[in-house]
Backbone as a ProteinNet text record, in pm:
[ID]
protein_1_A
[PRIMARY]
XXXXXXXXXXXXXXXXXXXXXXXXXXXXXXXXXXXXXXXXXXXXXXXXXXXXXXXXXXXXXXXXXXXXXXXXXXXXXXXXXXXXXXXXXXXXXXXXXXXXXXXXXXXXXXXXXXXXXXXXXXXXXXXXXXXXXXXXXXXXXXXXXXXXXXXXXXXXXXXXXXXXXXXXXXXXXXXXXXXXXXXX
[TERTIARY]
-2891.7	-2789.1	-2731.8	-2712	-2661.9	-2488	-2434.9	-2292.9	-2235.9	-2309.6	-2295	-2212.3	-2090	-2035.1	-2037.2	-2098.3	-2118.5	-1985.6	-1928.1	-1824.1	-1883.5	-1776.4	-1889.5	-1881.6	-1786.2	-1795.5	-2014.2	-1969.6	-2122.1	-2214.2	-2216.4	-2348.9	-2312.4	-2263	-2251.8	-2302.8	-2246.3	-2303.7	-2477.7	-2506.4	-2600.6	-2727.1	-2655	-2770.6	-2741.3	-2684.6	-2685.9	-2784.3	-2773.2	-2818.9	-2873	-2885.3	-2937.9	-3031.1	-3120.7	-3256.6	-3292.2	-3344.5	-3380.6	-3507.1	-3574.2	-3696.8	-3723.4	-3812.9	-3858.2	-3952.1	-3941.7	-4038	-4159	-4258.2	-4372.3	-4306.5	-4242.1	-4205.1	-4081.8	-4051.1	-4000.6	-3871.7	-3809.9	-3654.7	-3630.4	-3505.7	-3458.4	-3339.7	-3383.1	-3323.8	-3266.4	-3157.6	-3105.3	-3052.8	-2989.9	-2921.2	-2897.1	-2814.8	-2755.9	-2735.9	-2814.9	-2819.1	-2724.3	-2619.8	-2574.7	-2607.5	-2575.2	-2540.1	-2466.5	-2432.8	-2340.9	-2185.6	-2191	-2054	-2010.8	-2105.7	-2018.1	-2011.1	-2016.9	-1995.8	-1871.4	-1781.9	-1659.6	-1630.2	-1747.4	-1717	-1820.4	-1919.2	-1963.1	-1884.6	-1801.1	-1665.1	-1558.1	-1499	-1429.3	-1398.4	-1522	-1548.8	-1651.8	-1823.9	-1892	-1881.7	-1846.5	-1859.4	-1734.5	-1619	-1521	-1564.4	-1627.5	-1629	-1768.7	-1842.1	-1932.7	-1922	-1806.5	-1756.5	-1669.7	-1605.3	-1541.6	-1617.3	-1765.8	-1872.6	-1902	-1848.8	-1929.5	-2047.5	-2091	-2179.8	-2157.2	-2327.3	-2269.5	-2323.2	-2310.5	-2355.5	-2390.9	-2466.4	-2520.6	-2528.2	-2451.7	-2392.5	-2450.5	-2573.6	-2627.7	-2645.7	-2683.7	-2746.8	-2856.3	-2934.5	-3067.2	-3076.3	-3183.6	-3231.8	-3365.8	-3333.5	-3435.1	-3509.8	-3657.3	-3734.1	-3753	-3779.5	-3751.5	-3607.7	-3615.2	-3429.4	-3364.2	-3407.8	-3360	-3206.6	-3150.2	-3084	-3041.2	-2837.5	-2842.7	-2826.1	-2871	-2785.8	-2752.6	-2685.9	-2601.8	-2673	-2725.7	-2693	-2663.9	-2574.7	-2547	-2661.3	-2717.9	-2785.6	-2735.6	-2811.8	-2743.3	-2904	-2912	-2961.8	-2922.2	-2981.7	-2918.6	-3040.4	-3071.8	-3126.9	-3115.1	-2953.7	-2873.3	-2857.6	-2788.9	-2758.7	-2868	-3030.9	-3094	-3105.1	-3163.6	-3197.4	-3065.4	-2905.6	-2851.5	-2849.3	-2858.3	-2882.2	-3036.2	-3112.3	-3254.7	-3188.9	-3134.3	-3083.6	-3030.1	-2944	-2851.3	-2945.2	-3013.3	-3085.6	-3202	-3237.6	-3338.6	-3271.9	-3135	-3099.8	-2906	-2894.2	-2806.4	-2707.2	-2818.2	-2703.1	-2610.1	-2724.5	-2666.1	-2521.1	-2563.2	-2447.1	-2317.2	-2349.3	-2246	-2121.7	-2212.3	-2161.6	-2081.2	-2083.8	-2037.2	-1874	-1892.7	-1735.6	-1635	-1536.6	-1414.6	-1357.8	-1278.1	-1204.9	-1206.8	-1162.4	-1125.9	-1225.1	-1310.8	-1469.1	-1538.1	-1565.1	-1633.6	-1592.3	-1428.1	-1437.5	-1442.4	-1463.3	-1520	-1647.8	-1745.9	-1878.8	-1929	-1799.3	-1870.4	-1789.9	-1723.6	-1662.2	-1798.5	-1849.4	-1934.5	-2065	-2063	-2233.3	-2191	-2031.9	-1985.7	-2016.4	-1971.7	-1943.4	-2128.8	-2198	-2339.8	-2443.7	-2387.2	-2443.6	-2375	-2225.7	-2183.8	-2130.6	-2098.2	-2047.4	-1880	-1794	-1671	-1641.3	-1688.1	-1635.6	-1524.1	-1564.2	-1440.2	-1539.2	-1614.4	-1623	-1679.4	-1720.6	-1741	-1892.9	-2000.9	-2116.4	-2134.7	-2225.2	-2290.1	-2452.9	-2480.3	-2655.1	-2741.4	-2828.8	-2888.7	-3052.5	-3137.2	-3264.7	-3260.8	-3156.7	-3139.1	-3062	-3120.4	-3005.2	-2974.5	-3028.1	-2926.3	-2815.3	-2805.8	-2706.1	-2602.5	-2680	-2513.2	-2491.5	-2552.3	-2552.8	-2434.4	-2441.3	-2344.7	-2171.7	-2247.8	-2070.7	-2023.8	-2087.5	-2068.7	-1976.5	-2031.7	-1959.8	-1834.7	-1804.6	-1732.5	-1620.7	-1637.3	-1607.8	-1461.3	-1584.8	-1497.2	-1335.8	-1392.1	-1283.4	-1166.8	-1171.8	-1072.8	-974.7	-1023.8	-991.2	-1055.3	-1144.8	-1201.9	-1308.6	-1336.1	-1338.1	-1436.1	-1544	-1651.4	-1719.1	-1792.9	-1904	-2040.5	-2115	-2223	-2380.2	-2497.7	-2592.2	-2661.6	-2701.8	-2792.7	-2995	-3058.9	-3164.6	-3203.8	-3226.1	-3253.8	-3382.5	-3498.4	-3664.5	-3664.1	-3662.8	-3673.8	-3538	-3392.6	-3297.7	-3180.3	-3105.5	-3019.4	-2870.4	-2799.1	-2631.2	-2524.3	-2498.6	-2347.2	-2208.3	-2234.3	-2126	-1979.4	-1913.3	-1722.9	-1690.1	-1642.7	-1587.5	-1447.3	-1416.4	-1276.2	-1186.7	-1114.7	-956.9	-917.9	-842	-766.9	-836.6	-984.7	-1073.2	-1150.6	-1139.4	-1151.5	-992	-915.6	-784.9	-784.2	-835.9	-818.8	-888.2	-1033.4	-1123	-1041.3	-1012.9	-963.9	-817.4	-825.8	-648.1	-732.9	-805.2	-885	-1005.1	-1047.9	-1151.6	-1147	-1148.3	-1126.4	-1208.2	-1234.3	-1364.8	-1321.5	-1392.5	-1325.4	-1391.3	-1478.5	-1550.2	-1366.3	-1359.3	-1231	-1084	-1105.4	-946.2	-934.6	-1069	-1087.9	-1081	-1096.9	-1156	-1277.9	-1357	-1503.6	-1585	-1682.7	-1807.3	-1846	-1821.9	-1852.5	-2069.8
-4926.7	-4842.3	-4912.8	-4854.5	-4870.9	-4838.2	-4932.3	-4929.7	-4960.5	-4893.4	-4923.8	-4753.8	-4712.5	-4598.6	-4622.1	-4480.8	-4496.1	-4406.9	-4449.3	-4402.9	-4234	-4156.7	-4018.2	-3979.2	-4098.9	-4098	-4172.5	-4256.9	-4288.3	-4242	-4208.7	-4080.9	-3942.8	-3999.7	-3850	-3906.7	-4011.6	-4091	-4118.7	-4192.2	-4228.4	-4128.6	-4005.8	-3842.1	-3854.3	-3827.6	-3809.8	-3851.7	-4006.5	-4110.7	-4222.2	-4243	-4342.9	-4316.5	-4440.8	-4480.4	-4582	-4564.5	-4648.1	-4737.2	-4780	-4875.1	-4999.1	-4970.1	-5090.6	-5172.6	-5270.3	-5350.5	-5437.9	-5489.3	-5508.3	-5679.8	-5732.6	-5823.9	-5827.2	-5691.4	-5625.1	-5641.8	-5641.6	-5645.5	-5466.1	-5421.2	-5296.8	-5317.3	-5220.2	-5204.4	-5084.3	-5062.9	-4935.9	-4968	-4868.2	-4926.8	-4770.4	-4791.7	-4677.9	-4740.5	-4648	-4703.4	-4593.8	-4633	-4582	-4634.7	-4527.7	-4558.8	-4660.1	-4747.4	-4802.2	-4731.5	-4601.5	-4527.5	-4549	-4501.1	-4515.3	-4617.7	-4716.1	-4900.1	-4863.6	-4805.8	-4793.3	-4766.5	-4668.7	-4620.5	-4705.9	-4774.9	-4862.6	-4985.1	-5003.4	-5126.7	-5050.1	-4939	-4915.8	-4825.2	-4762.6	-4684.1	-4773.6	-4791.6	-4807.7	-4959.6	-5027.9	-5150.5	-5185.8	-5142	-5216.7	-5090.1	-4991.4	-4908.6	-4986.9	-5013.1	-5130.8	-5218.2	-5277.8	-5426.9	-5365.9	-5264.3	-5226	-5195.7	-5143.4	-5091.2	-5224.4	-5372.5	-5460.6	-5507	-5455.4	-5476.5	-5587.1	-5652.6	-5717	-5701.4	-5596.7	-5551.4	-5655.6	-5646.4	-5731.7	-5608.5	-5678.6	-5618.4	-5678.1	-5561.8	-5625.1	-5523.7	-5611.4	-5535.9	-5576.5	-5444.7	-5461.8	-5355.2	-5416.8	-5295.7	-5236.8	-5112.1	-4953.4	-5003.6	-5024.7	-5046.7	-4929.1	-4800.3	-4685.2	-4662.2	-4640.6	-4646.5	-4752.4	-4899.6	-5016.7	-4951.1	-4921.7	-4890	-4973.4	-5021.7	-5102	-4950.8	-5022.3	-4956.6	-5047	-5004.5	-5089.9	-5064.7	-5199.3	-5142.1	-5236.5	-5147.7	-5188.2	-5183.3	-5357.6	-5314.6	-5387.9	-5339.5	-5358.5	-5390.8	-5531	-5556.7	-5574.5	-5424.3	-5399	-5309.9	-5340.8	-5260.7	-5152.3	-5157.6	-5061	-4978.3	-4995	-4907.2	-4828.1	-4861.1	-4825.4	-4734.2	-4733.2	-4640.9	-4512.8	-4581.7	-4496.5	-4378.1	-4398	-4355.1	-4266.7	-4317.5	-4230	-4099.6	-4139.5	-4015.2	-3937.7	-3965.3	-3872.6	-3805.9	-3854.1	-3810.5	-3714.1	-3782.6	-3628.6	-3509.7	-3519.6	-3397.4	-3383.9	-3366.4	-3415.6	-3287.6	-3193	-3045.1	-3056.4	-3111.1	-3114	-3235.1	-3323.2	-3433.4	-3379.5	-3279.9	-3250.6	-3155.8	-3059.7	-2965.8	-3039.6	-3176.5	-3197.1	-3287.8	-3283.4	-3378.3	-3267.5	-3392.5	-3291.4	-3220.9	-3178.5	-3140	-3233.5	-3318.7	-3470.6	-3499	-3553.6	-3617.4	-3556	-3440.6	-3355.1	-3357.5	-3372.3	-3361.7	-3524.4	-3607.2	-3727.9	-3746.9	-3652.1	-3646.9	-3593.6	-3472.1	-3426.8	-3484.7	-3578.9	-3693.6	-3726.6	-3800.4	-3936.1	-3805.4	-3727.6	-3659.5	-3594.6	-3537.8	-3512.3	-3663.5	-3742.7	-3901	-3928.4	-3863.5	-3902.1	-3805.4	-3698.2	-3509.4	-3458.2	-3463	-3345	-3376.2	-3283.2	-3246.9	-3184.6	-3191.4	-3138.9	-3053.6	-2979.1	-2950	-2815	-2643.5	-2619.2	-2506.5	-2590.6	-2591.6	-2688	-2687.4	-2794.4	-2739.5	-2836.7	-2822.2	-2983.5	-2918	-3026.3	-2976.2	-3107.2	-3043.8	-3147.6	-3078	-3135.5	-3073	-3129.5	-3046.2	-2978.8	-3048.4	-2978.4	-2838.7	-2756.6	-2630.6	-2565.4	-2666.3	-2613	-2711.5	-2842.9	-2905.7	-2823.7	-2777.1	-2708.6	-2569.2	-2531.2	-2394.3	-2443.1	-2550.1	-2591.9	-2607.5	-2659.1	-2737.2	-2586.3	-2542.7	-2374.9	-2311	-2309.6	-2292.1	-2331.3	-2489.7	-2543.7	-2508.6	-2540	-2489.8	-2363	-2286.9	-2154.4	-2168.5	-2247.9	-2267.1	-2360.4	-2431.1	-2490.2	-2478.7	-2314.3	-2224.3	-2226.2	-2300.7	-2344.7	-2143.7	-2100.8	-1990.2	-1942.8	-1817.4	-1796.7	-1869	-1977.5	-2044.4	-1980.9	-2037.7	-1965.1	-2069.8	-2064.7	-2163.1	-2101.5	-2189.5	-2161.1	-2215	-2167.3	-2217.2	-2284.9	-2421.9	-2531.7	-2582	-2508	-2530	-2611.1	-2689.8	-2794.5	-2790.2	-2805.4	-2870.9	-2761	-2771.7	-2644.5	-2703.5	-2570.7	-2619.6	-2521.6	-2609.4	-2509.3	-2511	-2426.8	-2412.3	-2358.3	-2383.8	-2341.8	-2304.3	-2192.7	-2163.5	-2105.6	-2055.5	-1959.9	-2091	-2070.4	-2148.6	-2209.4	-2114.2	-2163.6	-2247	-2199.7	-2311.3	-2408.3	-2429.3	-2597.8	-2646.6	-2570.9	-2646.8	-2699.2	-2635.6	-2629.3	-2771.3	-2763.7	-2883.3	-3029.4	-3014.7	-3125.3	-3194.5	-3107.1	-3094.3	-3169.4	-3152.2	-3189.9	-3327.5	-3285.4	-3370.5	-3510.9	-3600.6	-3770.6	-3793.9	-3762.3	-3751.8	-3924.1	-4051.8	-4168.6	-4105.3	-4030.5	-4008.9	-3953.1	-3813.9	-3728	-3845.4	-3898.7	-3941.7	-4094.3	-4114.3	-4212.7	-4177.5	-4039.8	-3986.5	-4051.7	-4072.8	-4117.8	-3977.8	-4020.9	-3932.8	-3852.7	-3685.2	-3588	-3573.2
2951.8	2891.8	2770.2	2671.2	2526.6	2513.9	2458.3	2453.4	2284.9	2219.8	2077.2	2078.5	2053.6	2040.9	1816.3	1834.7	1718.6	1613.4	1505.7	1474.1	1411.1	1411	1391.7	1215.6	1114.7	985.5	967.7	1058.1	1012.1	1047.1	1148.2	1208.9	1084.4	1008.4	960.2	775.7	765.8	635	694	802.8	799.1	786.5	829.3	870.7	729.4	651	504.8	434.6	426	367.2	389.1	535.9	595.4	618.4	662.2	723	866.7	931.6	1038.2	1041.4	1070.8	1075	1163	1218.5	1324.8	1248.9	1222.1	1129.8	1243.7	1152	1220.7	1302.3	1250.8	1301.7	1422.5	1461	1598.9	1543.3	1419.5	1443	1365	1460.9	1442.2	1301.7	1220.4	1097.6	1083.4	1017.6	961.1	846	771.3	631	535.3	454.9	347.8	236.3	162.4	-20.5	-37.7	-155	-246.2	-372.8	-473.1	-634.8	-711.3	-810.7	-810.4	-819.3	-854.3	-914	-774.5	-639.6	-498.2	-426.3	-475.8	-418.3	-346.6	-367.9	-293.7	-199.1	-144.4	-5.7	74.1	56.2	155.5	181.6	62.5	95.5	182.8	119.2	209.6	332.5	358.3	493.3	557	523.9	602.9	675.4	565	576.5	718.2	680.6	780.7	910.8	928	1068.3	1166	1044.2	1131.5	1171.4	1109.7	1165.1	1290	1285.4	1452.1	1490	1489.3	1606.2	1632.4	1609	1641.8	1618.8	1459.6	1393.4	1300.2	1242.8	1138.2	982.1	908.4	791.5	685	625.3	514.1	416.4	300.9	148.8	35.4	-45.1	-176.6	-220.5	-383.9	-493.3	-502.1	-545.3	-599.5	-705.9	-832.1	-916.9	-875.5	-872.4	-842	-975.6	-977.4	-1111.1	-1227	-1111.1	-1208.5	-1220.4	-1393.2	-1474	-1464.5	-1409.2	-1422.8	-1355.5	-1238.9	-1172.3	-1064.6	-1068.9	-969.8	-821.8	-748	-610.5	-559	-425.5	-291.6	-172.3	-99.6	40.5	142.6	256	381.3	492.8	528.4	642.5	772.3	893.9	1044.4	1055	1157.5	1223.9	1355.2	1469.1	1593.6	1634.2	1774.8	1843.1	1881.2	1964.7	2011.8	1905.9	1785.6	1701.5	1630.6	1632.5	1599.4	1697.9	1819.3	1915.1	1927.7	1935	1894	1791.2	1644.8	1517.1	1545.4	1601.1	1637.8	1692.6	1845.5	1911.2	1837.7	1726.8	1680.4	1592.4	1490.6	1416.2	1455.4	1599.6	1664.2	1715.3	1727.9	1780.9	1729	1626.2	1544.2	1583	1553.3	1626.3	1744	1807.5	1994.7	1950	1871	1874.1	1786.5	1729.5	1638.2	1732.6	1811	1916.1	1967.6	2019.4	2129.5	2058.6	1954.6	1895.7	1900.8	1879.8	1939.6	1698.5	1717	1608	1495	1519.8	1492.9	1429.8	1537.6	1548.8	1459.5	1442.9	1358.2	1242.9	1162.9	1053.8	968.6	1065.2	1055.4	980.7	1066.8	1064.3	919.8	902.8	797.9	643	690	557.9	531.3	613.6	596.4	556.7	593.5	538.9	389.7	381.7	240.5	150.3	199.1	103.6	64.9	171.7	123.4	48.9	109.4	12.2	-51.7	-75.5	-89.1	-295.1	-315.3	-450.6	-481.6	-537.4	-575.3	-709.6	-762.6	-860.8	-885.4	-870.2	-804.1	-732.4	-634.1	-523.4	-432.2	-332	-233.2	-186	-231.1	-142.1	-69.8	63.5	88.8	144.7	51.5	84.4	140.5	261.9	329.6	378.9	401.2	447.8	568.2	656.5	761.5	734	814.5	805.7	936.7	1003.8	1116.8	1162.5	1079.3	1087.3	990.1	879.1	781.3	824.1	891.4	1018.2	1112.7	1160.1	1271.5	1175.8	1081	1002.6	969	916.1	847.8	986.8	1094.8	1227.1	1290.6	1209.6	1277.5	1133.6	983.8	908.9	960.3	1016.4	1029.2	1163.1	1237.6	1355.4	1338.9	1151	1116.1	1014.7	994.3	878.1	756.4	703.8	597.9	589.4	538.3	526.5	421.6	455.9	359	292.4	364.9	315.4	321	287.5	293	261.9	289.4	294.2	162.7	90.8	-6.6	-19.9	-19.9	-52.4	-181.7	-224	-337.6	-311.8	-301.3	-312.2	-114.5	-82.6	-6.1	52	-6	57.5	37.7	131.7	131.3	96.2	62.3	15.1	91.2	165.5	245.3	114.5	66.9	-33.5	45	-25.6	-17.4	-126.6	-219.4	-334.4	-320.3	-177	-194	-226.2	-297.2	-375.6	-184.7	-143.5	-10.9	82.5	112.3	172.7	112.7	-31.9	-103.9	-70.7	-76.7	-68.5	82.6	196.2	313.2	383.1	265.3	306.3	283.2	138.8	70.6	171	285.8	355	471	528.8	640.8	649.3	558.3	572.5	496.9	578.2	499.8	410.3	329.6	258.5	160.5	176.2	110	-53.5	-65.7	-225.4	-235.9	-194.7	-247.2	-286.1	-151.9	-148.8	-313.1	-331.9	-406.2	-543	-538	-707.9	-736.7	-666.8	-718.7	-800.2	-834.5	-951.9	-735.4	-793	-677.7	-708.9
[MASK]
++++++++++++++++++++++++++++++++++++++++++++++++++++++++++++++++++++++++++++++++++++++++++++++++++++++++++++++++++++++++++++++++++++++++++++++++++++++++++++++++++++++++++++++++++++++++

């Protein structure tokens, strides 16, 4: 049995933007690249919620060769948290169902902080669509109001445009990109 409780900002960054990997030399890997514009939120969300999951994150730069581009990333070397992060990621719906109010608009900070966009409206886009099927759902039971899913070739966008439910989101959801004024 696994006792890694995973925080639900990062199951929700990591479904975003994360990756998992078992390497040939048997150690369990996970990790989230960002951009440099969002260095901010792996300092100040991912980085300290892993250190309370009892993790121990390793923080660098590297340049992307195509566009001579720095990024960031946070990685975890953990078993538990890998096999955790698997579960969630194979059945992400079922895990989303089951958070409470709270929990959920947690979830969908950390998948906003890793998909989503602000301008005057609120998307977040993901390949899954029955994960933005679920938020779209949950969306509705927190007043956030007339969203709707879009098709983008491959990857879909749960948009928000009504005035009262961007205002409603921006009221709810911890979003560290929003609360930071970072590049949406």
């Amino acid at each position: 049995m696994y006792h890694v409780r995973v925080d639900p900002y990062i199951a929700g960054i990591f479904f975003g933007d994360g990756c998992i990997h078992k390497r040939k030399d048997g150690a369990y890997c996970a990790w989230i690249d960002q951009a440099d514009k969002n260095k901010a939120i792996l300092e100040r969300e991912v980085i300290p919620k892993l250190t309370r999951m009892q993790l121990k994150p390793h923080f660098y730069s590297y340049r992307v060769a195509k566009g001579n581009v720095v990024k960031w990333r946070v990685l975890v070397y953990s078993k538990e948290f890998y096999i955790v992060m698997d579960e969630i990621f194979r059945k992400v719906t079922e895990y989303f169902k089951e958070l409470s109010d709270i929990e959920a608009t947690q979830f969908i900070a950390g998948l906003f902080d890793a998909e989503g966009t602000k301008t005057d409206r609120i998307v977040i886009y993901n390949r899954d669509i029955n994960i933005l099927s679920m938020v779209k759902w949950r969306f509705e039971n927190l007043g956030i109001k007339n969203s709707h899913i879009y098709s983008f070739g491959s990857i879909y966008g749960l948009q928000t445009y009504q005035k009262s439910s961007v205002k409603k989101f921006l009221e709810i959801i911890p979003s560290c990109r929003l609360k930071a004024h970072l590049p949406g």
